[in-house]
Every structure is written in C-alpha cells, then in structure tokens.
C-alpha positions in Angstrom: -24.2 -43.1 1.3 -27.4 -41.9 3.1 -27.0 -38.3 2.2 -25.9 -36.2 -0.6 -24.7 -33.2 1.5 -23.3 -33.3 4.8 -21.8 -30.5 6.8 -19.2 -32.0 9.2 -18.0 -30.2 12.4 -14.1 -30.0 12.4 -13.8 -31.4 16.2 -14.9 -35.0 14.7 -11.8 -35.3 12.3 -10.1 -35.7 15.3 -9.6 -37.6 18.8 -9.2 -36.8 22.3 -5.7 -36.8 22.3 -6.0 -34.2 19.4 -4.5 -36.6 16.8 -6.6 -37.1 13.3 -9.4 -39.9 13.6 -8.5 -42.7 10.7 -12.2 -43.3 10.4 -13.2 -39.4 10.1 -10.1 -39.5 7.0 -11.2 -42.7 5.4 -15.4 -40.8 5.4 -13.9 -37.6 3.7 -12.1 -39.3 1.2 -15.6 -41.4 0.5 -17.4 -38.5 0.2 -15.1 -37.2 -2.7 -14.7 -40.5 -4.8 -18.8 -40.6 -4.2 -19.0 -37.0 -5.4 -21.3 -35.8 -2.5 -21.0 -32.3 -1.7 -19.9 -31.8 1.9 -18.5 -28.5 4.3 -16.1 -28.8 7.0 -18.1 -26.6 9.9 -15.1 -24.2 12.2 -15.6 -21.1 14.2 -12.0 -20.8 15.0 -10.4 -18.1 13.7 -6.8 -18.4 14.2 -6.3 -19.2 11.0 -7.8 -19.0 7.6 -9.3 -21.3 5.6 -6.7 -22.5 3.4 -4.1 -23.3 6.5 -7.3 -25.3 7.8 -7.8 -27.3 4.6 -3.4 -27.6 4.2 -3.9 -29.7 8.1 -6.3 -31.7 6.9 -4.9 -32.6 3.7 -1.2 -33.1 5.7 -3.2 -35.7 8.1 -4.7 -37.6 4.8 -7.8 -36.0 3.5 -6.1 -35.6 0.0 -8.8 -33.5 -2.3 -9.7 -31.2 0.5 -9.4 -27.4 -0.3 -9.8 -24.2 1.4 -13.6 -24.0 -0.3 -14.8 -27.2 2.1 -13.9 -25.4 5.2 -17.4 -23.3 5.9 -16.0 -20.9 9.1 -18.4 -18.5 11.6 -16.9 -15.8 9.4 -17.9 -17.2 5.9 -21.4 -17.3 6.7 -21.5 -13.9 8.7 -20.0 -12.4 5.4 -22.7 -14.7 3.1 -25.2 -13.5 5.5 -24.9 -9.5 5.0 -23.7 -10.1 1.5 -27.3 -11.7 0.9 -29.2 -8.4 3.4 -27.1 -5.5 3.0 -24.1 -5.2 0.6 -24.1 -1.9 0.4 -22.9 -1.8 4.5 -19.1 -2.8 4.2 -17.1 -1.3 6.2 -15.5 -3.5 9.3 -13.5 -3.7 12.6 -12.2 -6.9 13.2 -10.5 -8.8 16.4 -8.9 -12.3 15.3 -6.4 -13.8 13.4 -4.3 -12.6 11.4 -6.1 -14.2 8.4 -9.6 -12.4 9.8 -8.5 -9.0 8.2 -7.3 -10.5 4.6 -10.6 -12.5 4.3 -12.7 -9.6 5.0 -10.9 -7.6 2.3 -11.1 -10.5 -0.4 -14.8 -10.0 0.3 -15.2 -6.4 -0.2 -14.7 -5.0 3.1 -13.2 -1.7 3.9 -10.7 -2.5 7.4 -9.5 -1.0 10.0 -11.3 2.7 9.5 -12.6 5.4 11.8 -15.8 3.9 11.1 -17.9 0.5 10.6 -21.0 -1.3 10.0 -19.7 -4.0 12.0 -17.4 -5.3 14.6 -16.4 -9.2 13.9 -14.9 -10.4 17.3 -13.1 -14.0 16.9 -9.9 -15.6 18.9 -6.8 -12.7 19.1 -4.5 -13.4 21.8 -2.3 -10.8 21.4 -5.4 -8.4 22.0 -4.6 -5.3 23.9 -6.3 -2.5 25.8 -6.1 -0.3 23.1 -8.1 -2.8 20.4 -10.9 -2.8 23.0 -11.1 0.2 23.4 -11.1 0.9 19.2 -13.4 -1.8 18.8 -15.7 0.2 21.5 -15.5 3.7 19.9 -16.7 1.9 16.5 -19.8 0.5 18.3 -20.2 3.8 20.0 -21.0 5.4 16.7 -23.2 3.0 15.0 -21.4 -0.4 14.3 -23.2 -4.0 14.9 -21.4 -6.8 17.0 -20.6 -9.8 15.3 -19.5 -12.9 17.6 -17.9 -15.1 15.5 -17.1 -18.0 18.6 -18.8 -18.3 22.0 -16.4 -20.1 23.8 -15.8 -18.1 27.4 -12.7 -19.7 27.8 -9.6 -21.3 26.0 -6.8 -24.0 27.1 -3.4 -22.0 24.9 -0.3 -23.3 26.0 -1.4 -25.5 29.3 -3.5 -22.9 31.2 -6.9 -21.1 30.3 -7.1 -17.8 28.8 -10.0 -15.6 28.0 -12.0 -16.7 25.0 -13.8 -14.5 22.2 -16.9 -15.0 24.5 -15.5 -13.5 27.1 -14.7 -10.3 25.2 -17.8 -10.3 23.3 -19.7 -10.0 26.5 -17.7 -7.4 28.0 -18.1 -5.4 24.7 -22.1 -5.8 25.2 -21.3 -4.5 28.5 -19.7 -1.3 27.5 -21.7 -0.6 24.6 -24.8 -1.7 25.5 -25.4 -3.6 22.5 -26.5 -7.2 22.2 -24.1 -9.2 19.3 -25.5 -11.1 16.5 -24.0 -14.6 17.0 -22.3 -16.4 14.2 -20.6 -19.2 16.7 -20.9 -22.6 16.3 -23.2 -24.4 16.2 -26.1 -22.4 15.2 -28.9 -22.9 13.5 -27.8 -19.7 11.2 -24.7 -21.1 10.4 -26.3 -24.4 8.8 -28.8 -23.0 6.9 -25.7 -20.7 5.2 -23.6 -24.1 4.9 -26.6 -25.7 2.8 -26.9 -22.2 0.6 -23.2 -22.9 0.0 -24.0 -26.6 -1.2 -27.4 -25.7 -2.2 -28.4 -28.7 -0.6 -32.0 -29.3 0.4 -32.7 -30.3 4.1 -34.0 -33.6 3.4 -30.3 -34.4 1.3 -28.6 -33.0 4.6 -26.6 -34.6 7.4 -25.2 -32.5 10.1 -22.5 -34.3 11.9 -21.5 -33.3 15.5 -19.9 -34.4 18.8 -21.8 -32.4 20.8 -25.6 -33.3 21.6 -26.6 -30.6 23.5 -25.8 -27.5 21.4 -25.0 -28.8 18.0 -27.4 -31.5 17.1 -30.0 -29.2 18.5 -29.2 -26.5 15.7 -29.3 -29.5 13.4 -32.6 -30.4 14.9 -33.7 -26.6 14.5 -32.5 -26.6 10.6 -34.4 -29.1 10.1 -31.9 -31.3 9.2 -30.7 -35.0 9.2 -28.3 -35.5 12.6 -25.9 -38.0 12.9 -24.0 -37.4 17.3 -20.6 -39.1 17.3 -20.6 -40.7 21.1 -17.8 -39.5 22.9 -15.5 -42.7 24.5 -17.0 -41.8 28.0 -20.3 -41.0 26.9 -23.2 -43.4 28.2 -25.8 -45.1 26.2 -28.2 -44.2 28.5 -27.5 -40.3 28.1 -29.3 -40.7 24.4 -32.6 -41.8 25.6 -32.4 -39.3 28.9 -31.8 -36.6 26.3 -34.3 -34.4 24.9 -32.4 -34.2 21.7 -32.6 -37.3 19.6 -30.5 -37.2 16.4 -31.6 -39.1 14.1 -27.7 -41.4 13.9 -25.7 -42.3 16.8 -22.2 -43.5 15.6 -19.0 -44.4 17.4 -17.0 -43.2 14.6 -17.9 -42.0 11.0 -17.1 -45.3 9.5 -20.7 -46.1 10.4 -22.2 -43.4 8.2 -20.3 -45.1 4.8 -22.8 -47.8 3.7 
C-alpha cells in the first residue's frame, strides 16, 4: 500500500448507474487484511451511520462497521466537543437518525433553546420546522450546514437540497452557517484526528477534482481523483488542481 490512512469519499464505492464498484470492494477489503486505518467520508444524512456501514457490508465490504463511516455530523460534533463542550444544547433538521446521534453524544434536543442549529437532508420538512429552527437562531443559536448540495434528484424529479434551506435560513436570520459539508478542508483534518493519522501517511480519495481534491490539497494531504468514464485526460493538465494519483478505479491504488 502507499499509505497507512486513507479517508475515502462514499460516492467512489460506487458507479454511475449507482450499483457498488467491484474494484472500490476488493480496496476496502485490502485495507482491512493490511491493517491500515481508513474512514468512509459522507455528508448525507438520511441515515445513520450503522445503516450506512449495513449497505456496504450487504454489497461485499465484509469487516466494515458503523465506526469507518466519518459523516458531516461526526466531525461537527468532534469539532465543538474539542472547543466548547460545555454548549450542548441542539435543533436539528435531518434524518431521523440526526436526533438519536446527537443525543448518544450528549446533546440536549428539540428545546426552547440551542447553541446550534444542524441542518442536513429532511424531506418531510415543513413550514413549521423552519420557522422553529428560525426562532432558535433568533435567540442566540449558531447554524451548522451539514451538506451543501442546492438541489437533490428523490424519486425522478429535483427537490430542494439542505443548501437550499441553509441559505434561506441565513436569509432570515442574518446569520452566516459554519459549513461541515463535504468536502472541506475541516472535515479532513477531523477524519485524520479520528485515525490519528499524520498528513504525510494520508490519502484522500475523491471523484470530484474541483471541490474535493482541493480540500485534500488544502489539508495538506496525499490525493488520489478517480477519473470519471467521460472525463478527459486533458482536463488534468488544464486543471489547477493536481492530485498527486489519477486512477480509473481503486484497484490502481493496491500495490
């Protein structure tokens, strides 16, 4: 192996077509009979992080358990863990895991009052959790975005993403959130506390050039971009981000 630790993005275990990538199975399993340490990178939060780690391990990745998977809402909860413990009370918008993780880490839920406001993917959102979420951040609360995305494809058409509400939320309350979405620079150097892994044992592994392998880039961090079927050759070298692997599948990365 080139690296002891590697933190993995959860998009490269699987293909286009949204089936699991042999190759991305065959590295996991590699990593455990080789001992390295490695995280499984996610900022959804529809589920937890055992039901995450029970797909993988149905698709093949047999030693995987819910302590590889490393969500936006892991580290956010590392994070003020590690700056200010003492502030834990929380309003949450996600899945229906989101409020049972925040508890098993000492959070107080669903009060009159907060420190923060963690805003991930809740599609049965209404009106009225807005508007709760908005009355907590009227009276002191910080925003926590846990994923960026603007939009999301559920069920054949495109629906609002946590993005989306986390900007109309710094709309109404005037407050700019503290980001937790992935990829970010924040979010890997948490994943490497996790593993306490030094940067120079570290592989990041992403499919996405532009935003992730920059963060890598930014953690000062190995990079390995997984080309995309229709990505060019070319686009590497017109890049300004230059990772320091380019691999077709993670097959390449087990030598």
């Amino acid at each position: 192996m080139i690296a002891n630790y590697w933190l993995i993005e959860l998009a490269c275990m699987f293909n286009e077509s949204g089936t699991a990538d042999e190759s991305s199975i065959e590295f996991i399993n590699s990593l455990e009979e080789k001992r390295c340490g490695y995280l499984i990178l996610t900022d959804k939060t529809t589920g937890n992080r055992e039901s995450i780690a029970a797909a993988l391990r149905n698709v093949g990745c047999r030693h995987i358990s819910s302590e590889h998977i490393y969500t936006s809402l892991t580290a956010a909860i590392d994070s003020i863990a590690a700056r200010c413990p003492q502030k834990n009370r929380a309003g949450c918008l996600g899945g229906k895991g989101m409020k049972q993780t925040l508890r098993d880490a000492g959070f107080q839920v669903d009060g009159s009052d907060a420190d923060w406001v963690f805003v991930g993917t809740d599609r049965n959102a209404a009106f009225s959790d807005y508007s709760y979420l908005l009355s907590l951040l009227q009276k002191g609360a910080s925003l926590i975005e846990l994923d960026s995305s603007p939009r999301e494809l559920y069920q054949g058409r495109w629906v609002p993403g946590p993005g989306a509400v986390v900007s109309m939320l710094e709309a109404a309350s005037g407050k700019k959130a503290v980001s937790f979405a992935q990829p970010c620079k924040t979010v890997i150097q948490r994943a490497m506390r996790r593993l306490n892994a030094l940067k120079d044992e570290t592989v990041l592994v992403s499919d996405d050039l532009n935003k992730a392998i920059r963060a890598g880039i930014a953690a000062e961090v190995k990079t390995a971009w997984l080309m995309g079927d229709e990505e060019l050759p070319e686009n590497i070298l017109k890049s300004e981000m230059k990772p320091t692997y380019v691999i077709h599948d993670l097959s390449g990365l087990m030598r």
